[in-house]
PAMARVEX-8143 format. One record per residue (C-alpha): residue number from 1; residue in one letter; x, y, z. Coordinates in steps of 0.1 Angstrom, whole numbers, plus 5000, padded with zeros to 4 digits. Example, Ala and Ser with C-alpha at 12.3 -4.5 7.8 and 13.67 -1.06 7.14 Angstrom:
2
   pos   code      x      y      z
     1      A   5123   4955   5078
     2      S   5137   4989   5071
END
This chain:
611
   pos   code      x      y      z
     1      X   4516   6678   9528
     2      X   4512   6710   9513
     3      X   4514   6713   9476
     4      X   4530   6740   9456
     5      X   4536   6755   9416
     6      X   4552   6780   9399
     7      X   4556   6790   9363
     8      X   4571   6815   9347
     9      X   4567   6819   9310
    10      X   4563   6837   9277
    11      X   4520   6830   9284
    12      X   4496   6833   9306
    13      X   4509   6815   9337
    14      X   4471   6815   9355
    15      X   4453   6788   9337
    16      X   4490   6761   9345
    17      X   4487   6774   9382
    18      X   4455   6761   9388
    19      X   4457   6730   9366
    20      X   4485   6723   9391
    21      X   4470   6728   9421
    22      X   4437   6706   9413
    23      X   4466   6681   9406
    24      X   4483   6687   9439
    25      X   4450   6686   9458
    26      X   4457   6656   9471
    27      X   4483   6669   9493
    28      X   4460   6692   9512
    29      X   4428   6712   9507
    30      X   4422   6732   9537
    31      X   4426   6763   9514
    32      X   4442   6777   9483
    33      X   4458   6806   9467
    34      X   4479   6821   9440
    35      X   4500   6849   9432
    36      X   4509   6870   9403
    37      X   4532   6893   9385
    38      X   4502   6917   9366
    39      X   4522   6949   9360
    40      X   4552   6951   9381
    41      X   4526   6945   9410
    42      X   4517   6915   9428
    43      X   4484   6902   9428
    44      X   4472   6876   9454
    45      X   4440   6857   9456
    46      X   4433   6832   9482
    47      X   4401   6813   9496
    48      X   4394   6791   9526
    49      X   4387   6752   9510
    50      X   4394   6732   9483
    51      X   4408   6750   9441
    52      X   4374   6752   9431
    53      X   4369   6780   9454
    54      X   4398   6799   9446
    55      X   4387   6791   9408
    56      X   4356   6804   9412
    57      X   4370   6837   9426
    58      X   4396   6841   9400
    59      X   4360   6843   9375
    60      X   4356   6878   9383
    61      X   4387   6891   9383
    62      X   4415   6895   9359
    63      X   4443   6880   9373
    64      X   4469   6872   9351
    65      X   4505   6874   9346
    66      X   4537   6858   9333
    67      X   4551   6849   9365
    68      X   4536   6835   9393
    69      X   4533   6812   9424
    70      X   4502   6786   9439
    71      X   4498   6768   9468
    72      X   4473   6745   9484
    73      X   4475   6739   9525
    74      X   4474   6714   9546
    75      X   4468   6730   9579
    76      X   4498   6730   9606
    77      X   4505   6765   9622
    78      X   4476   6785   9622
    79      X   4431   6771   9616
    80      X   4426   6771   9579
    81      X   4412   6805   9571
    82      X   4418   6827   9544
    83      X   4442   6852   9561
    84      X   4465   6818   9571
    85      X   4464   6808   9537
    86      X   4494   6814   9514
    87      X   4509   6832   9493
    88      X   4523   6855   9519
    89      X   4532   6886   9511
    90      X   4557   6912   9525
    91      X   4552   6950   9517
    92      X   4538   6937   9486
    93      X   4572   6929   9470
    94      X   4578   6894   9483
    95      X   4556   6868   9477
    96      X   4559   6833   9494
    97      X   4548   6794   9490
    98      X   4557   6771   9516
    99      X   4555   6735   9530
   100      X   4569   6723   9561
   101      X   4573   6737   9597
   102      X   4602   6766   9608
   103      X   4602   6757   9642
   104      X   4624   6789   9651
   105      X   4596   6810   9635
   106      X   4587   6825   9671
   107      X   4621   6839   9677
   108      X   4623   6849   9640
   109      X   4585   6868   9644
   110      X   4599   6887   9676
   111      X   4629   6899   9654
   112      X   4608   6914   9626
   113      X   4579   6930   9647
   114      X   4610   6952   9666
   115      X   4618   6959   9632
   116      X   4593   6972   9623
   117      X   4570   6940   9599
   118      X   4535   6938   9603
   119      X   4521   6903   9604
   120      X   4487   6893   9593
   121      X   4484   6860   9599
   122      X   4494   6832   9623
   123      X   4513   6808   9603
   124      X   4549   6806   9605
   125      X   4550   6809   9565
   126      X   4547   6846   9569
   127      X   4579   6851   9589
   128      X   4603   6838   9555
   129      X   4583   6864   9535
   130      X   4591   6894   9561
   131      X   4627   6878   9566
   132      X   4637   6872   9525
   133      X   4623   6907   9523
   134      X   4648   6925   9554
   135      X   4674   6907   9537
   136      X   4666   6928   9504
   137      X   4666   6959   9520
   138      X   4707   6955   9525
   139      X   4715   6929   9491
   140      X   4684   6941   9466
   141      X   4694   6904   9451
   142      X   4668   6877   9455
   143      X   4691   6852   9451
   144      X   4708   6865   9485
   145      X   4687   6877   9506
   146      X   4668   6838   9504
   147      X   4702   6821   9506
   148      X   4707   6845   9543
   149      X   4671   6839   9549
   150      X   4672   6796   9548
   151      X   4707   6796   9569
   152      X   4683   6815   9592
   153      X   4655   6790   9597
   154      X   4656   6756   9616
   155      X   4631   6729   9612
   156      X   4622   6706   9585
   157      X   4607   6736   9565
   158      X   4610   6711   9536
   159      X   4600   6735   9502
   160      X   4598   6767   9494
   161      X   4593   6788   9462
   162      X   4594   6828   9461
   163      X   4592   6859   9437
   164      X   4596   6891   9441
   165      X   4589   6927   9423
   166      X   4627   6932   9427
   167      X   4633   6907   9399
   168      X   4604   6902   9382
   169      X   4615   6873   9356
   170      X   4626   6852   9380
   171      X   4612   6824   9407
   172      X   4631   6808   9434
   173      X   4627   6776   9449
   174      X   4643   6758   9475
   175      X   4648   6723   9489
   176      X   4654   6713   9526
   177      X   4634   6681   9535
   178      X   4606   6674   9510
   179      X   4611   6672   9471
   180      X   4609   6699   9451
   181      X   4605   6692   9411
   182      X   4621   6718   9383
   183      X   4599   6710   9346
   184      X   4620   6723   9317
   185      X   4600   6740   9289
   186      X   4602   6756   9256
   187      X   4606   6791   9269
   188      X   4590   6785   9300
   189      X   4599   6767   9334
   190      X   4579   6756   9360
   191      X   4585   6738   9395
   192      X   4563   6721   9416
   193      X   4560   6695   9451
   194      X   4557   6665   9421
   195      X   4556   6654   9387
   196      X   4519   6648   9386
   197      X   4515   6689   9388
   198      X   4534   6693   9353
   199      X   4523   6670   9338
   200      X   4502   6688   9314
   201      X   4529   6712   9305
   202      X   4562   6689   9303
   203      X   4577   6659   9307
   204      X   4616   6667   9312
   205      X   4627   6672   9349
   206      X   4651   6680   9376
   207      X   4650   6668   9405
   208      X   4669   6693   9435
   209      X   4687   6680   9459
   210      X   4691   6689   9494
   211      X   4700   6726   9508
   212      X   4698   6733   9464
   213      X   4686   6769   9454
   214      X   4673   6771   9420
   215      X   4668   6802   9400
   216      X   4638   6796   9369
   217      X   4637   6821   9340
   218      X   4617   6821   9311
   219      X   4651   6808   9291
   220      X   4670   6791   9317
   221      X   4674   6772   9352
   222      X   4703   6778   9373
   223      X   4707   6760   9401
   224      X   4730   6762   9432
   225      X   4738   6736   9459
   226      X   4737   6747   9497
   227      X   4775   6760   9494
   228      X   4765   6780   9469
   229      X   4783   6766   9441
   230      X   4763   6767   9405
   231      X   4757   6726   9399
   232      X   4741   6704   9370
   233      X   4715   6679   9379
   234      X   4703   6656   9357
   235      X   4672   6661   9334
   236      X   4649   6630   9334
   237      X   4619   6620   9311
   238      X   4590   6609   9328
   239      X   4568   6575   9315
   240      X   4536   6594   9331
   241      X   4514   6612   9311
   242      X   4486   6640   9318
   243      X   4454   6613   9312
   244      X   4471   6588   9341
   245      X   4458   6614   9371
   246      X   4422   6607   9354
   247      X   4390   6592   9368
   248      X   4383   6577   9338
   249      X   4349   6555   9345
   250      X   4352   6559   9378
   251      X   4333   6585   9407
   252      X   4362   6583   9429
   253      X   4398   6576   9423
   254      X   4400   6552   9457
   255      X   4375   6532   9436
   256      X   4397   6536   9408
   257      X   4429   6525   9424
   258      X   4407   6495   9442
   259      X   4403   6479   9407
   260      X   4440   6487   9397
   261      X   4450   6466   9414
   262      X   4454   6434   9393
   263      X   4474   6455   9368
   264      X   4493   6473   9397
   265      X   4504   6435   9406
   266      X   4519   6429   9379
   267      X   4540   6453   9370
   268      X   4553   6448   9408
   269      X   4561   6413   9397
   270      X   4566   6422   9361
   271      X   4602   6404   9349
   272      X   4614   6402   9383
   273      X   4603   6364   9381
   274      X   4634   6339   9362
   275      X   4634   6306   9360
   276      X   4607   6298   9389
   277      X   4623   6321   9413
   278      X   4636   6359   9421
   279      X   4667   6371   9413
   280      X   4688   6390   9439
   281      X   4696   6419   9410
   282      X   4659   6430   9415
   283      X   4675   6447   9448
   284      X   4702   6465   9436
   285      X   4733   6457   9423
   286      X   4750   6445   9450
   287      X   4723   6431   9467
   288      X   4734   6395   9463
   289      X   4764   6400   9486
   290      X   4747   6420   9511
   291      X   4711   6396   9511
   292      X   4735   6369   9517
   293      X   4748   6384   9551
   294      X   4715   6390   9571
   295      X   4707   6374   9599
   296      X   4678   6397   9613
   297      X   4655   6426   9600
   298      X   4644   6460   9612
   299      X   4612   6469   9591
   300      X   4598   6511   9597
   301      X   4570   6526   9582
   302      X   4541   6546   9588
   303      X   4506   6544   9588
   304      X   4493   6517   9562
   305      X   4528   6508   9550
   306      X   4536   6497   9590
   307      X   4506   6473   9584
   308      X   4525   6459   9557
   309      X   4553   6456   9579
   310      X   4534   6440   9604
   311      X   4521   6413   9577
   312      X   4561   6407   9568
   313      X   4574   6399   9600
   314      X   4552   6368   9603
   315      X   4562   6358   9562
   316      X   4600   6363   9572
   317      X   4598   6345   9606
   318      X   4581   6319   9593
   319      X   4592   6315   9557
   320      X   4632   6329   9558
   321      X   4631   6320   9597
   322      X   4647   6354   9605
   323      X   4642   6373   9635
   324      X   4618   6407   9625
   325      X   4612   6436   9642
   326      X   4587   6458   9630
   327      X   4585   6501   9644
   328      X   4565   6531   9636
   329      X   4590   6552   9620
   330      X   4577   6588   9646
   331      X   4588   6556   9678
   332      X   4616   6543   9662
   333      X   4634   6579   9662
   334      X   4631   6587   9700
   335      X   4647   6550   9711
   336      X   4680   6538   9709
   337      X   4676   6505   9689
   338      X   4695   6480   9694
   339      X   4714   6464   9665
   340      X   4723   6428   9664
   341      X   4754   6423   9636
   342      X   4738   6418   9604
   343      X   4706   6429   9608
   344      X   4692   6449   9575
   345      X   4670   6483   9579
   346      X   4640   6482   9555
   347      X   4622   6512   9554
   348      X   4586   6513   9535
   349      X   4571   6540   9518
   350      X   4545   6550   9493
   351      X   4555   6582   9486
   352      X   4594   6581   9500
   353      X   4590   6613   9514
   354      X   4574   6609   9543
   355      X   4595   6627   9572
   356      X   4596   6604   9597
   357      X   4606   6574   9575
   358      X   4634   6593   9563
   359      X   4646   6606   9594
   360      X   4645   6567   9608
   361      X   4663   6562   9576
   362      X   4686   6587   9583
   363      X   4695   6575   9619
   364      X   4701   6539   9604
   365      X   4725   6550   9584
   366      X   4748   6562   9617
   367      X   4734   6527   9634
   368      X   4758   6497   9618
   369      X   4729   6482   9596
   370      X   4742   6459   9571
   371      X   4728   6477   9547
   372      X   4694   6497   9543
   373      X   4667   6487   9514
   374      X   4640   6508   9504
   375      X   4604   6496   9490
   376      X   4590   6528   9475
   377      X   4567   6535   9449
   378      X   4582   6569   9435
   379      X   4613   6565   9422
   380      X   4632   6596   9424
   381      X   4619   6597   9457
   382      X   4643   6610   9489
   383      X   4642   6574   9504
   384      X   4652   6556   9472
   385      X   4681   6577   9468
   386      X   4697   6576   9499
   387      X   4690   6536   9508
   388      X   4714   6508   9499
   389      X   4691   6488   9481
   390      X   4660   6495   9465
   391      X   4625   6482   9455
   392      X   4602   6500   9432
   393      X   4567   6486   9441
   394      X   4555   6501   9404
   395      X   4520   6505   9416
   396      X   4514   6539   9393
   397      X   4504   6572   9411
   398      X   4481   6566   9440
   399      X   4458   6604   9441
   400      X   4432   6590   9470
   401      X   4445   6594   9501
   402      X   4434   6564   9520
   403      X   4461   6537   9502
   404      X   4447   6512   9483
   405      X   4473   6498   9455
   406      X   4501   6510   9471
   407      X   4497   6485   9501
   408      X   4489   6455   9480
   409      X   4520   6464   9459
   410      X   4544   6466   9495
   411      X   4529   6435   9506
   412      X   4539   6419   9474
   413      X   4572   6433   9472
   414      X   4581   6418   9508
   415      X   4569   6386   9497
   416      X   4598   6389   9471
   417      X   4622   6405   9502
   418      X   4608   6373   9519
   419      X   4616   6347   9493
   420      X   4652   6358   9482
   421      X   4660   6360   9522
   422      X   4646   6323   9524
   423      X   4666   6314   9498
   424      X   4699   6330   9513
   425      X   4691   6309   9546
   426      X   4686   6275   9529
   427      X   4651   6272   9512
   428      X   4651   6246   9487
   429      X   4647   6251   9448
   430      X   4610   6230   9450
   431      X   4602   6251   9481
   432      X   4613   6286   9462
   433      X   4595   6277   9430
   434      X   4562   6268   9451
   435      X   4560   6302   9468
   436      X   4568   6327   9435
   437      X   4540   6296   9420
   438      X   4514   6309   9446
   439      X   4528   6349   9445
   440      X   4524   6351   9404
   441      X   4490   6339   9408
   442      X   4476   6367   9429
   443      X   4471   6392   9407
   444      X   4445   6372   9389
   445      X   4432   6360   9421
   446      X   4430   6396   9435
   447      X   4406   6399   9399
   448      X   4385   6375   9414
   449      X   4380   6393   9445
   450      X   4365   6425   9431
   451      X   4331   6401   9418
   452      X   4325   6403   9455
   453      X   4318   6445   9451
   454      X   4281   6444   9443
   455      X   4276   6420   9479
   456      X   4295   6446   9497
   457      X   4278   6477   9482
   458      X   4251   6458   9498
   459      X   4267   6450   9531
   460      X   4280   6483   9531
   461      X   4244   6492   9540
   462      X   4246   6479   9575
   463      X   4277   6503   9583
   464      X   4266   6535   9573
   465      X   4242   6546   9603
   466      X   4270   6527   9631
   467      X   4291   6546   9649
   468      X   4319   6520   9659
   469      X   4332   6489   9644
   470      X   4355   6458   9656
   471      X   4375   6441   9635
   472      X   4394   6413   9644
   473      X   4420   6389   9626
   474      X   4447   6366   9641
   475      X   4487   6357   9626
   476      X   4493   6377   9595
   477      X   4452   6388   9591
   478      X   4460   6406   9622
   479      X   4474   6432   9606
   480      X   4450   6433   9575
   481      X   4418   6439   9601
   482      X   4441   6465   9614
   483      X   4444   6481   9579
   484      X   4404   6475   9577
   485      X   4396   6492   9604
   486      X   4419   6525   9594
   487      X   4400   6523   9561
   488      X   4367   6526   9575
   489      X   4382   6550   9601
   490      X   4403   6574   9573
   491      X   4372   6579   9545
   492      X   4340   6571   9564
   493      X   4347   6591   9594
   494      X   4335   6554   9613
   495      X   4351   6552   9645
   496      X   4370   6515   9643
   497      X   4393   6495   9663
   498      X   4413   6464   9656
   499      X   4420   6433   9677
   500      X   4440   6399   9675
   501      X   4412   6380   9677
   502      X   4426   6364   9709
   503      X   4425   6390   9731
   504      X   4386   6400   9729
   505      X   4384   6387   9766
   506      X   4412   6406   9775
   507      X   4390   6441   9775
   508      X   4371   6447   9734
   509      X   4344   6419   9745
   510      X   4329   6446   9767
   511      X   4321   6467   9735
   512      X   4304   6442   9718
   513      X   4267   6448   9717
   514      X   4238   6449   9687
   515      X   4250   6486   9678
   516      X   4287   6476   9670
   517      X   4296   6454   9638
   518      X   4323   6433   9641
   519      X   4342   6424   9609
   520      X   4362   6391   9605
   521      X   4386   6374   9583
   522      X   4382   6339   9583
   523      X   4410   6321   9554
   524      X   4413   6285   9557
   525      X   4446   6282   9576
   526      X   4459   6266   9612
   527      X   4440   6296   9634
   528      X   4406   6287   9616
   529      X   4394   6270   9647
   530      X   4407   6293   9671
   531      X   4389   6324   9651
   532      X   4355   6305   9654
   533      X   4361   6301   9692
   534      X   4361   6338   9693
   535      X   4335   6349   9670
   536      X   4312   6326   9691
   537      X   4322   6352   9717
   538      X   4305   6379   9701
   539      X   4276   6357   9691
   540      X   4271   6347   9725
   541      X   4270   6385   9733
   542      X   4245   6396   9707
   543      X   4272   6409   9686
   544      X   4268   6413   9648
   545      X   4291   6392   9626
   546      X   4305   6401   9591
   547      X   4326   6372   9586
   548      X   4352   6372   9548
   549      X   4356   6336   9549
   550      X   4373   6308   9526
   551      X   4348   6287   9506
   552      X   4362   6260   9527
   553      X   4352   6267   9560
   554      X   4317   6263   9579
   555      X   4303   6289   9597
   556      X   4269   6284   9612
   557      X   4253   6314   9594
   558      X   4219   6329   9612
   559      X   4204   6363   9619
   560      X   4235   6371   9639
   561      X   4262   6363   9611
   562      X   4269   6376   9577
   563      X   4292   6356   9558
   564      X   4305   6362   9528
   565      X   4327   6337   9508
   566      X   4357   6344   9488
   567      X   4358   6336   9451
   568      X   4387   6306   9455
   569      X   4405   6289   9483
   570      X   4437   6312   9490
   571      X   4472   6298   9502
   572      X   4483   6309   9533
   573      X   4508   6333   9515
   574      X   4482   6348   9494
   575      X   4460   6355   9527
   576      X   4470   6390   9534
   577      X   4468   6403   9499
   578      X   4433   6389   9489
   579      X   4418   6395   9527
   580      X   4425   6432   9519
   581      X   4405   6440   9489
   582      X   4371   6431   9501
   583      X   4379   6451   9535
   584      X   4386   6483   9511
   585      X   4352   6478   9493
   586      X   4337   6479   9527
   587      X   4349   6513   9536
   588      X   4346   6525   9504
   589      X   4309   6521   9505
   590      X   4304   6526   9535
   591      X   4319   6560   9529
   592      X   4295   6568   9499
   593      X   4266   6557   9514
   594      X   4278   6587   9544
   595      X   4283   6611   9518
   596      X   4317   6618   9527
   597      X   4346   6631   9504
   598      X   4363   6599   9499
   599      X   4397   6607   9481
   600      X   4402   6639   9502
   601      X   4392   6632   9538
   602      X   4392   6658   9565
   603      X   4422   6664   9583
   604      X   4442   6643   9561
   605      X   4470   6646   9536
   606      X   4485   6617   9509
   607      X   4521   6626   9521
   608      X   4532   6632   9555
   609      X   4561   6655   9548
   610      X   4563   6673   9584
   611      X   4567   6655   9618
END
């Protein structure tokens, strides 16, 4: 959610604070703000909406300093408004940055009003300013009064970085939850929610780890663990560079990421192919032993990565001929699972931060899973860490917030999962070397697919004035008009529903009228006939068809139907990959012809970091 910066430096720490937080923006934009050391005081300047606002108010007004703190919100306690939005201040010698939820921050509020702290705002933010600043009345060290102040607050607070006019040189950050990333300078240190904020200024990092306290000078970085003790963690290099969180060409980076994808396929596939088929090493180290073991899967996710899920259970039921189970991570923590013996826990994430894939993570790990595997595409990521096994889908940093590469990447990367398992259960050499055959050749098939934008800008026409939209798909498209229809739903503000095609007599058909399209993928497989059955339903109805549909197979096309062909037959495991792109070409037009902001959607965040 949420994303933070700090600096402190020799310079002018203004100009990186804002840099950062159009970098950040991503993670929220419901209002921004910054803070300052200018002259042993603490200046603060905040405004309701996106950076350019708060950029636009920092024109008039000198505001600079060597030390300071940003923050742009995603909305949870307290409206978006400029008194909610943070920095908060306390007595105007604490200033605070947060991201997460304090879920005691009621009882902790109560506690500070009796003693005597005015609060200004309704978030629950404010009450870790007030508390780190009681705390300072009895230590007058920073350090202290933030290490009484987090054994103090419950929830999944995730981040937080402070100053304060009582040390001056110094910022403090903490980690509980949600990442929190120290750059390293040349007499200057910065931290921030991720890499992509530094990137202009550094690429040497730390990474904190959890209940870790860090204390950044101009000079040095000292960091503590949550027992207090002073600890080393390990500086990294990072590959990305400033110019990879560009547009380039482009007017939006979904659009962007859209046409990524052939090269974001294959670096996913990129030398993880030997010899016609997949070694086991691309898992982890000991993955041959424990991929050898399994006799069922547990698959949790959220949001698009669940659709991906969804798509792998029928590839590893079919294919591997393993029993699949497939949760919403938020469900799958409030059950009590059952676990058959060998059964492996694969969690999916783009970011591997998002809170309630970790905590379903987390319980897994007390749950007698064979072993837990990861498919992330951030490496240094909580989830990658703390799973047995790991997959990096490599698909480069995703900024838009409706996912686009990142779920063509997962869906890939189970193919993989789904191959290796196959070959654990008995899947022939021929059989193996046909499937990684069919899965190399996707990203040049999924090249082909984006010839069809220019017919979909043009379909796209058809969507903008509706108000509703159907989208139906049966076996493994299923899920893929399910990720459709949250496309449309996530950047175009369309309201959109998806349906196994199957079950449109069982309540949908009774939405079906000439005001509500209803979208279709049609590949060439064993449902084909099935699906034409059922789009002869809506015809009957006077329902508008938009039917994606293999070269291969006849539709009676007339004023009802709108068919549009793919570029090349597709084999049944290449379906759910090339069915997606043309569905995300439809929302994203769809969504320009409405005029709405399509990389930063109301409500909406890249990274779910709070429950």
């Amino acid at each position: 959610m949420c994303g933070i910066v700090g600096a402190v430096a020799s310079r002018d720490v203004t100009p990186v604070l804002l840099e950062g937080l159009q970098r950040l923006e991503y993670r929220g934009y419901d209002s921004a703000g910054l803070a300052v050391v200018h002259e042993k005081k603490i200046e603060r300047v905040r405004r309701l909406g996106k950076v350019k606002g708060l950029q636009g108010a920092l024109k008039d007004r000198d505001v600079s300093g060597h030390i300071g703190i940003a923050h742009t919100r995603w909305a949870t306690h307290g409206t978006p408004s400029e008194g909610n939005a943070h920095p908060h201040l306390s007595g105007g010698e604490v200033a605070v940055v947060h991201n997460g939820i304090i879920e005691n921050h009621a009882k902790l509020r109560s506690e500070l009003q009796a003693a005597g702290f005015e609060f200004n705002s309704e978030t629950d933010t404010e009450v870790v300013a007030h508390r780190i600043h009681h705390h300072l009345k009895d230590t007058d060290d920073m350090y202290l009064a933030i290490s009484k102040t987090v054994k103090e607050l419950k929830g999944g607070y995730a981040s937080l970085v402070a100053l304060s006019t009582h040390d001056p040189e110094a910022l403090f950050t903490v980690r509980t939850g949600t990442p929190v990333v120290v750059g390293l300078g040349s007499g200057e240190n910065f931290v921030a929610s991720d890499v992509a904020a530094l990137l202009p200024v550094t690429q040497r990092f730390q990474f904190l780890e959890e209940g870790d306290i860090a204390v950044l000078r101009k000079d040095s970085v000292t960091i503590f663990d949550a027992a207090g003790h002073e600890v080393e963690r390990p500086v990294r290099e990072s590959e990305l560079t400033a110019d990879t969180a560009k547009r380039g060409r482009f007017n939006h980076y979904m659009e962007k990421e859209i046409h990524e994808q052939p090269a974001a396929l294959m670096q996913t596939l990129d030398q993880r192919i030997s010899d016609g088929g997949i070694p086991d090493s691309v898992f982890g180290a000991n993955a041959e032993e424990v991929l050898g073991k399994v006799k069922g899967m547990h698959i949790v996710a959220c949001g698009t990565s669940y659709h991906a899920g969804l798509v792998a259970r029928y590839q590893f039921e079919e294919i591997a001929r393993l029993p699949c189970s497939v949760d919403i991570a938020s469900e799958y923590r409030y059950r009590s699972p059952v676990v058959p013996e060998n059964t492996l826990f694969v969690a999916i994430s783009q970011s591997g931060e998002t809170a309630d894939t970790l905590a379903a993570l987390r319980a897994a790990n007390e749950l007698g899973y064979v072993a837990t595997l990861a498919i992330c595409n951030v490496s240094e990521s909580s989830l990658t860490r703390e799973s047995d096994l790991v997959l990096m889908t490599r698909a480069g940093q995703e900024i838009g917030v409706a996912s686009t590469k990142a779920f063509t990447t997962q869906l890939a990367a189970l193919l993989m999962l789904t191959i290796v398992i196959a070959r654990h259960r008995g899947l022939s050499s021929s059989a193996e070397r046909e499937l990684v055959t069919h899965l190399a050749e996707i990203p040049g098939m999924v090249e082909q697919s984006l010839v069809l934008n220019n017919a979909i800008a043009d379909l796209a026409r058809e969507f903008a004035d509706k108000h509703h939209a159907l989208f139906l798909g049966r076996g493994a498209l299923n899920p893929i008009a399910m990720e459709g229809a949250l496309k449309l739903k996530e950047i175009s503000y369309i309201h959109a529903e998806a349906y196994a095609a199957g079950e449109l007599k069982h309540g949908p058909l009774a939405l079906v009228d000439e005001d509500m399209p209803v979208v279709a993928v049609a590949p060439n497989n064993e449902l084909l006939e099935k699906l034409k059955s059922n789009l002869e339903e809506v015809r009957a109805r006077g329902g508008q068809l938009y039917v994606f549909a293999d070269p291969e197979v006849h539709l009676g096309e007339d004023e009802s139907v709108r068919i549009l062909r793919m570029p090349a037959h597709v084999q049944p495991i290449q379906e759910p990959l090339l069915y997606t792109v043309p569905l995300q070409l439809l929302a994203y037009h769809a969504a320009v012809l409405k005029g709405t902001d399509i990389d930063q959607p109301r409500n909406l965040a890249k990274s779910v970091t709070v429950e």
